[in-house]
C-alpha positions in Angstrom: -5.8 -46.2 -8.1 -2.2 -45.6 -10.0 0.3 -42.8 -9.8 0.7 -40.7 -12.5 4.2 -43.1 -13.5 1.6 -46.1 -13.8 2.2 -47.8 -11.0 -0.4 -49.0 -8.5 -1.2 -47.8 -5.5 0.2 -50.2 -2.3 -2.9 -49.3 0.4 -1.6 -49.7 4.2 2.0 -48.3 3.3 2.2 -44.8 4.9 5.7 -44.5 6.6 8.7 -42.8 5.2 11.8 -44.7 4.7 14.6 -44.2 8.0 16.3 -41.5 7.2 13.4 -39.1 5.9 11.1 -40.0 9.5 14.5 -39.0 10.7 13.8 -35.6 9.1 16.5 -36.0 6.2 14.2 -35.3 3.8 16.1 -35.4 0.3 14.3 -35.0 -2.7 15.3 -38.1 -4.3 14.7 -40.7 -1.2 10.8 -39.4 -0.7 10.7 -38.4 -4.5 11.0 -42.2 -4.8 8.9 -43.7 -2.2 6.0 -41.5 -3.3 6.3 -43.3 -7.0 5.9 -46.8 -4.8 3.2 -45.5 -2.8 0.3 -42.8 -3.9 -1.4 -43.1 -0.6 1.7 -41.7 1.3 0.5 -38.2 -0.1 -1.7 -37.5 2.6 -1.4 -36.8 6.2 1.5 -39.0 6.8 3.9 -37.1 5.2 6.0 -34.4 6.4 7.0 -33.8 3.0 4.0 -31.8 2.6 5.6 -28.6 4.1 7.6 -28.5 0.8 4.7 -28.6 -0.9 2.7 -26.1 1.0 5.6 -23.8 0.5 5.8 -24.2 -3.3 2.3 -23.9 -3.6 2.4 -20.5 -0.8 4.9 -19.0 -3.1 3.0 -19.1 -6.1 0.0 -17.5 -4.7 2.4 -14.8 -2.8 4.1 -14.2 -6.5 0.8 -14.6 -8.1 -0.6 -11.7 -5.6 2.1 -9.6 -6.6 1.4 -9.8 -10.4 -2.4 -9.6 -10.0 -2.4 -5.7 -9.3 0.4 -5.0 -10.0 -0.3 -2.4 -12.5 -2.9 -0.8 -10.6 -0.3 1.6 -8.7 1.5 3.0 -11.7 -1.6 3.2 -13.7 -1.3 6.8 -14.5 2.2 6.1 -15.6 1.1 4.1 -18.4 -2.1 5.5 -19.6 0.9 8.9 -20.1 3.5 6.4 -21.6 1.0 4.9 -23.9 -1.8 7.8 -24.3 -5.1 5.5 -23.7 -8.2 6.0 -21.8 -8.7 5.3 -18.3 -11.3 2.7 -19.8 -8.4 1.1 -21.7 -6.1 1.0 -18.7 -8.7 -1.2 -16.8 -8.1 -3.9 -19.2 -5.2 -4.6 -17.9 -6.8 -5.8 -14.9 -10.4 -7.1 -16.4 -8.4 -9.4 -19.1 -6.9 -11.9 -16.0 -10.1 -11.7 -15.0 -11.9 -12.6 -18.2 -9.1 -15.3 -18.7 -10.1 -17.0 -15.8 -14.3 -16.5 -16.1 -13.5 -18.4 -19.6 -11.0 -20.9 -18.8 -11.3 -21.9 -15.3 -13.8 -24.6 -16.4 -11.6 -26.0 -18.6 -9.1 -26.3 -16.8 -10.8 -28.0 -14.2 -11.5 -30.0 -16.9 -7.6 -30.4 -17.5 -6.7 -31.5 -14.2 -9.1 -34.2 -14.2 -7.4 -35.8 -17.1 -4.0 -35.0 -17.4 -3.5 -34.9 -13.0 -2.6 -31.3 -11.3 1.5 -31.9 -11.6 1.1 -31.0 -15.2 -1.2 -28.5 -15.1 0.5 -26.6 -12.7 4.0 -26.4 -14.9 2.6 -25.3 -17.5 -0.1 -22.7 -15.6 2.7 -21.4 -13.9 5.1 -20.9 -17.2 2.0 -19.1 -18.7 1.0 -17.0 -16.0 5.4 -15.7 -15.8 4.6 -13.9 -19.5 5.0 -10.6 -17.8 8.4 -11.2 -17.3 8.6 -9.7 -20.9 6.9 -6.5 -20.0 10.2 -4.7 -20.4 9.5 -5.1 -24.4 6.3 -4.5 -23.8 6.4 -1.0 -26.4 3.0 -1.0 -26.8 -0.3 -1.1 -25.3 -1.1 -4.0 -27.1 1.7 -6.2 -26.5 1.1 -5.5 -22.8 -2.0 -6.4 -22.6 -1.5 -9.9 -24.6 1.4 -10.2 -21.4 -1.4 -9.9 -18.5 -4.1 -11.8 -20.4 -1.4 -15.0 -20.6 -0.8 -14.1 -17.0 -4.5 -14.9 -16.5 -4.8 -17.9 -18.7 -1.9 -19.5 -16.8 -3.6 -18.9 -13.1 -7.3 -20.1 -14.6 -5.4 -23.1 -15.4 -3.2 -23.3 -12.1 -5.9 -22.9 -9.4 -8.4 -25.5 -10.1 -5.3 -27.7 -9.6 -3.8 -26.5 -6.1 -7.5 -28.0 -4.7 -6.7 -32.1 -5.9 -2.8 -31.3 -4.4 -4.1 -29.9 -1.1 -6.5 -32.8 -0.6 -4.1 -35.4 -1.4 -1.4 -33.8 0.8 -3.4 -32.5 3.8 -6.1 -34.2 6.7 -9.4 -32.4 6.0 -9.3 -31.0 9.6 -5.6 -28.5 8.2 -7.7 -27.6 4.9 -9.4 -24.2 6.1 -6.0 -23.4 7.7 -4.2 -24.4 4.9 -6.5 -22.5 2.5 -6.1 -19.3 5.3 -2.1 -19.5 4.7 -2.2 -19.5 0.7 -4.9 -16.9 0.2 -2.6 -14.9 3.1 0.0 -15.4 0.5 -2.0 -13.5 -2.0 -3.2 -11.0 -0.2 0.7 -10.5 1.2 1.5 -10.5 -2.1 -1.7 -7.9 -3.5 -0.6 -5.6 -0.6 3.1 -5.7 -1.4 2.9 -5.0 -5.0 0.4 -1.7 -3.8 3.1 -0.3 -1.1 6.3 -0.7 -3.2 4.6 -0.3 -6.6 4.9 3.2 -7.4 7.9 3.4 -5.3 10.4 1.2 -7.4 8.6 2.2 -11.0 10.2 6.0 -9.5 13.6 4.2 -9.5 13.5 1.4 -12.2 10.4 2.4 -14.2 7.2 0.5 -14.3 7.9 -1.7 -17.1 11.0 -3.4 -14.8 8.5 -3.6 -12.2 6.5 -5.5 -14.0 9.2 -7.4 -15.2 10.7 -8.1 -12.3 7.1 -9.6 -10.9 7.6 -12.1 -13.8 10.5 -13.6 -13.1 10.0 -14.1 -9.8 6.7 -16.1 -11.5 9.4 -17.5 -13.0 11.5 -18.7 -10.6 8.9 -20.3 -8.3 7.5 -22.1 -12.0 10.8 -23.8 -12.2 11.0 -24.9 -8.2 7.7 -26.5 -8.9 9.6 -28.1 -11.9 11.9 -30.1 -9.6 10.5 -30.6 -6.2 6.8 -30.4 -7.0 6.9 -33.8 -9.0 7.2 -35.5 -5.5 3.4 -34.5 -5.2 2.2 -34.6 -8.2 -1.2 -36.2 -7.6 -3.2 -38.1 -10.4 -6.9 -39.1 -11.0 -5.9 -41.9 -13.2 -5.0 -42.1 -16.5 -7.6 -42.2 -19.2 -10.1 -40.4 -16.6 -12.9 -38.5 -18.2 -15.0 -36.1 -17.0 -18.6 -35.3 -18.6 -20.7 -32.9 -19.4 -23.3 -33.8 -17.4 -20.8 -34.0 -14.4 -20.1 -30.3 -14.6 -23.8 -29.1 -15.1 -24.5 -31.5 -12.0 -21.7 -28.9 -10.4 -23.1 -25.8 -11.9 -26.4 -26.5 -10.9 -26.1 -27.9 -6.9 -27.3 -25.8 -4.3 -24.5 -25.4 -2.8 -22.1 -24.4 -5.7 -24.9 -21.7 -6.5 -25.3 -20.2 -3.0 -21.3 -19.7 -3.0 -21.0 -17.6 -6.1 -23.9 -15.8 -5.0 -22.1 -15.0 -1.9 -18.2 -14.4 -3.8 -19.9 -12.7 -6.5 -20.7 -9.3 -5.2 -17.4 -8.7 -2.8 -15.0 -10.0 -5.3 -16.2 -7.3 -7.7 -16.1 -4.5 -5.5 -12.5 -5.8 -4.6 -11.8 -6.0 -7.7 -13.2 -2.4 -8.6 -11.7 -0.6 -5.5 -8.3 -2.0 -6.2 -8.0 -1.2 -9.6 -9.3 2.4 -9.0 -8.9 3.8 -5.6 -5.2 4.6 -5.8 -5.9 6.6 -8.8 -9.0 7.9 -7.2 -7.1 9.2 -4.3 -4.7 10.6 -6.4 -7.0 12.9 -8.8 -9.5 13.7 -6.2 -7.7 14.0 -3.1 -4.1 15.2 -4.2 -2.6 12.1 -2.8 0.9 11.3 -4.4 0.6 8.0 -6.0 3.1 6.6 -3.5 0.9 7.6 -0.7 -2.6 6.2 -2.2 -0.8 3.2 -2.7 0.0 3.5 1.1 -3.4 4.2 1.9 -5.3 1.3 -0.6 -1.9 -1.3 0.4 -3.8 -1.6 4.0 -6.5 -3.3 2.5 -4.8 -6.3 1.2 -2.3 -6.1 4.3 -5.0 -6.7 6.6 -6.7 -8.8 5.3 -3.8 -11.6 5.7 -4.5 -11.4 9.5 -8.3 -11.6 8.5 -7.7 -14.9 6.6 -5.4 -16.2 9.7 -8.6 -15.4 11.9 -10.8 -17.0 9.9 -8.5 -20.0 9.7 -8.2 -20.3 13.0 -12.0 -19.7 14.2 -12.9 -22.4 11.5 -11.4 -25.1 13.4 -13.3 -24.2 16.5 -16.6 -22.9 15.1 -18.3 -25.6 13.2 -21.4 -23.2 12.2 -20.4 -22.2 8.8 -22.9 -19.7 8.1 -22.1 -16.6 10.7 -18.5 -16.8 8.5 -20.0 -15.5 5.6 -22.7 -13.3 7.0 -21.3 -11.1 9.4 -18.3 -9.7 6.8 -21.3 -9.3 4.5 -22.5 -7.1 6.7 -20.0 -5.2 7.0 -18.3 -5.1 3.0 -20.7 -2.7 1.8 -21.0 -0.1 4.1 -17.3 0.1 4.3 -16.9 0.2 0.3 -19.0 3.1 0.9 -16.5 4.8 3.8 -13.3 3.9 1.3 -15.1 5.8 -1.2 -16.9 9.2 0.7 -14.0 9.7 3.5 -11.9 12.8 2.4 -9.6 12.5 5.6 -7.2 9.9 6.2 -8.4 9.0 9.8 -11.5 7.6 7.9 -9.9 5.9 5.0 -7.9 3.8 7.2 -10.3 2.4 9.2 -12.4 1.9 5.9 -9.5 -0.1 5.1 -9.3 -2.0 8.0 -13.4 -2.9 7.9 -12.9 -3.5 4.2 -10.0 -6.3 5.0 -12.9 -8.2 7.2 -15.5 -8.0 4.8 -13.2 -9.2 1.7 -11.5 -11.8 3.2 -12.9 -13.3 6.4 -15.1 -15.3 4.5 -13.0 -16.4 1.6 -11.3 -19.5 3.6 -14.4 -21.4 4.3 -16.0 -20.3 1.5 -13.5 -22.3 -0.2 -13.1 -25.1 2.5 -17.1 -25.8 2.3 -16.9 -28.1 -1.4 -14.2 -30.3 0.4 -16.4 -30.8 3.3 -18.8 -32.0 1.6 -20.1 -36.1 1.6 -17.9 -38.0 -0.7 -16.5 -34.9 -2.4 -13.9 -36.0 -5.1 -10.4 -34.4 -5.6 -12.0 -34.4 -9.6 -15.4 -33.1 -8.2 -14.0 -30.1 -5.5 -11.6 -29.1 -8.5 -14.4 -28.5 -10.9 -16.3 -26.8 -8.0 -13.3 -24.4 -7.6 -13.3 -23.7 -11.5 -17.3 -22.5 -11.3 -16.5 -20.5 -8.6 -13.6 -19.0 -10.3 -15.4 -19.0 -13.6 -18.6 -16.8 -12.5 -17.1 -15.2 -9.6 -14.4 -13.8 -12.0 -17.1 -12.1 -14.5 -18.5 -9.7 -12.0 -13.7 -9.0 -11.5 -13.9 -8.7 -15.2 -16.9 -6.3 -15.4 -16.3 -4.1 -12.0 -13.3 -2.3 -13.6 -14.1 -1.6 -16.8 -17.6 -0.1 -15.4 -15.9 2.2 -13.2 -13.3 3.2 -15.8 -16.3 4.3 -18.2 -18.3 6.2 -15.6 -15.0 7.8 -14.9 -14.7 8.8 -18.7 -18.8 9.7 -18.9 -19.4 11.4 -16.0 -15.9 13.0 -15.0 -16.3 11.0 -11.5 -15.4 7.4 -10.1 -17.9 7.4 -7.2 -21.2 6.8 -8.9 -19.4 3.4 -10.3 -17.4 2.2 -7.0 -21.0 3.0 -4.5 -22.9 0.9 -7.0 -20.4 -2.3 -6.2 -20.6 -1.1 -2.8 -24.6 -1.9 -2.8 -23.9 -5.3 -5.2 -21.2 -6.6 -2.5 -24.6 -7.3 0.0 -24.4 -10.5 -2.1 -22.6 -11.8 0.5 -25.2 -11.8 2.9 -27.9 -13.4 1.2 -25.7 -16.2 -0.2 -24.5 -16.7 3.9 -28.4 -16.2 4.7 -29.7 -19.1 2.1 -26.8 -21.8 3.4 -29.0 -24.0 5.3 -27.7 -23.9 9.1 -25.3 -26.3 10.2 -21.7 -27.7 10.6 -18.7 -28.8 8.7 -20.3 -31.0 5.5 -24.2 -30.1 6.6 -24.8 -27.7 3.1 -26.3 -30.6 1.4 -25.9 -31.0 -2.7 -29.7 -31.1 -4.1 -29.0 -34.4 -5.1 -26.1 -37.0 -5.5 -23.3 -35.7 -8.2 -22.9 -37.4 -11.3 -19.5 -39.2 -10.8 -18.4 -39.1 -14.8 -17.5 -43.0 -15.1 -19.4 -45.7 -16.3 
């Protein structure tokens, strides 16, 4: 094995020099010993809290982006006279970017290593930092789709860095604490959206969303070289490697299971805060109140799930019992009228979203053998498929909305898809950490 500066990999090395055990850890001294030794990016490393907190702030600023337009959406479909069916694009174009290129860049990180893929994901997905020029419709929507093409390319790569830098037995915590970034960062964009677009105007908000995508890119710049983790140079991944991917058991049974909930997610955030507002005479400040609890909750959902994972070695019961649970409360979020319902809607909706996401994420890199190259490429099919029904669930409600002068027809039919979840739980075959076997043996792509 060799570093992605060509040097080989010394096995048995895995102390820090003096001064960094010490806890003096300058950027330079472990930036250094990390070049000399490829194996110290593990579990010996206290290093790996700077990474962890690179890689939390680009989910946190990534969060924020996401949805961000989802709050002021009546704002721009005045400013720029479109259809409600238009409007959703703004939203179903990061998640077409990343049903199309999350492959590929799964792809990417096996051959070029994760350190590069992430700088330039990262500068791609801070486009809407522009979004003050933005004087069309059009030009915004080419900001949000590069948004999207720079996080299809980014998250396939965060799975190699995370099992370089982490012990397998941190991973579903560690997966908990980014995806709590996100959902931090979802529910933060929906309390303070329409709040600053009052003050600033939406297009600064948007702005301002970039550049802090912006920011965090350049951090990763500097520091994040000290874990930049490589497969090798020269590697090469093949075709009949990713079909052997697409087509496990295992890989299928999770998109089942993220398919239906991520939609209706996707649909109820894009919609509900302009739902509330139209039908219920909420101010948009006060649906995105309402709606913000969803994500907000669902950060202490992840930290459950997190923690329960390291206790609980039964994988299954994690995905089936918020599968349970999604549907019927999409259906509550949807036909409450009084905010003593929505809330708690909100609250059941947090479980059912998120409480599964950590191990459903966790269970790839549990498996036998697993490969950084081979979990990353899992990652991308789940992104890629799961992000079609994301890409879809929008638009659909926008239309009905258009069609029939309603948005609940649309959001209860996502309600009934997000059972999905259940059966994909259901068909795991029972067991512990690593016991959802592959059908058969993964091509490896060498030789």
């Amino acid at each position: 094995m060799v570093n992605e500066g060509g040097v080989p990999a010394t096995p048995g090395r895995s102390s820090l020099p003096a001064v960094a055990r010490r806890g003096w850890l300058s950027y330079d001294a472990v930036s250094d010993f990390v070049a000399q030794d490829s194996t110290l990016t593990s579990h010996h490393s206290r290093y790996r809290f700077v990474i962890a907190g690179l890689v939390l702030s680009l989910f946190f600023s990534g969060g924020l982006t996401f949805l961000a337009v989802t709050p002021v959406f009546p704002l721009i479909i005045d400013d720029y006279g479109i259809s409600r069916s238009a409007a959703s694009l703004l939203v179903s174009s990061v998640a077409l970017a990343n049903a199309l290129l999350a492959i590929p860049g799964g792809i990417l990180v096996a051959r070029v290593g994760p350190h590069r893929v992430i700088v330039g994901g990262w500068l791609l997905a801070s486009a809407p930092a522009l979004s003050v020029f933005a004087d069309d419709f059009a030009t915004l929507l080419a900001l949000r789709l590069l948004f999207g093409v720079g996080f299809a390319f980014m998250l396939p790569a965060v799975a190699p860095v995370l099992m370089r830098w982490f012990p397998p037995k941190e991973l579903p915590l560690v997966n908990s604490l980014l995806l709590g970034a996100l959902t931090v960062g979802i529910s933060v964009s929906a309390f303070v959206g329409a709040p600053i677009s009052e003050a600033v105007g939406w297009r600064w908000l948007l702005t301002s969303y970039g550049l802090l995508m912006l920011a965090g890119a350049m951090a990763w710049l500097v520091f994040g070289s000290s874990g930049s983790v490589s497969t090798g140079p020269g590697s090469r991944v093949r075709y009949r490697e990713i079909w052997g991917i697409m087509r496990s058991r295992l890989t299928l049974l999770l998109v089942l299971a993220d398919l239906g909930p991520y939609a209706q997610f996707a649909a109820l955030m894009a919609w509900l805060p302009t739902f509330y507002h139209e039908a219920l005479g909420m101010s948009l400040s006060r649906a995105g109140l309402v709606v913000g609890v969803l994500p907000g909750a669902g950060v202490f959902m992840l930290l459950l799930a997190g923690a329960l994972s390291l206790r609980v070695a039964n994988r299954r019961p994690f995905l089936v019992v918020p599968g349970i649970v999604v549907g019927f409360a999409g259906m509550l979020a949807v036909l409450g009228t009084e905010t003593y319902i929505l809330y708690p809607a909100m609250l059941l909706l947090a479980f059912g979203s998120w409480f599964y996401v950590p191990v459903l994420l966790t269970l790839p890199m549990e498996q036998p053998g697993a490969s950084e190259e081979q979990v990353a490429l899992t990652w991308s099919v789940l992104m890629s498929l799961g992000s079609v029904g994301a890409f879809a669930a929008p638009l659909f409600v926008g239309a009905i909305r258009d069609v029939f002068g309603s948005y609940v027809p649309g959001l209860l039919v996502f309600a009934v898809l997000s059972w999905s979840l259940v059966a994909g739980g259901l068909l795991l075959p029972k067991g512990g950490r690593g016991a959802v076997p592959q059908p058969e043996p993964l091509p490896t792509g060498r030789g």
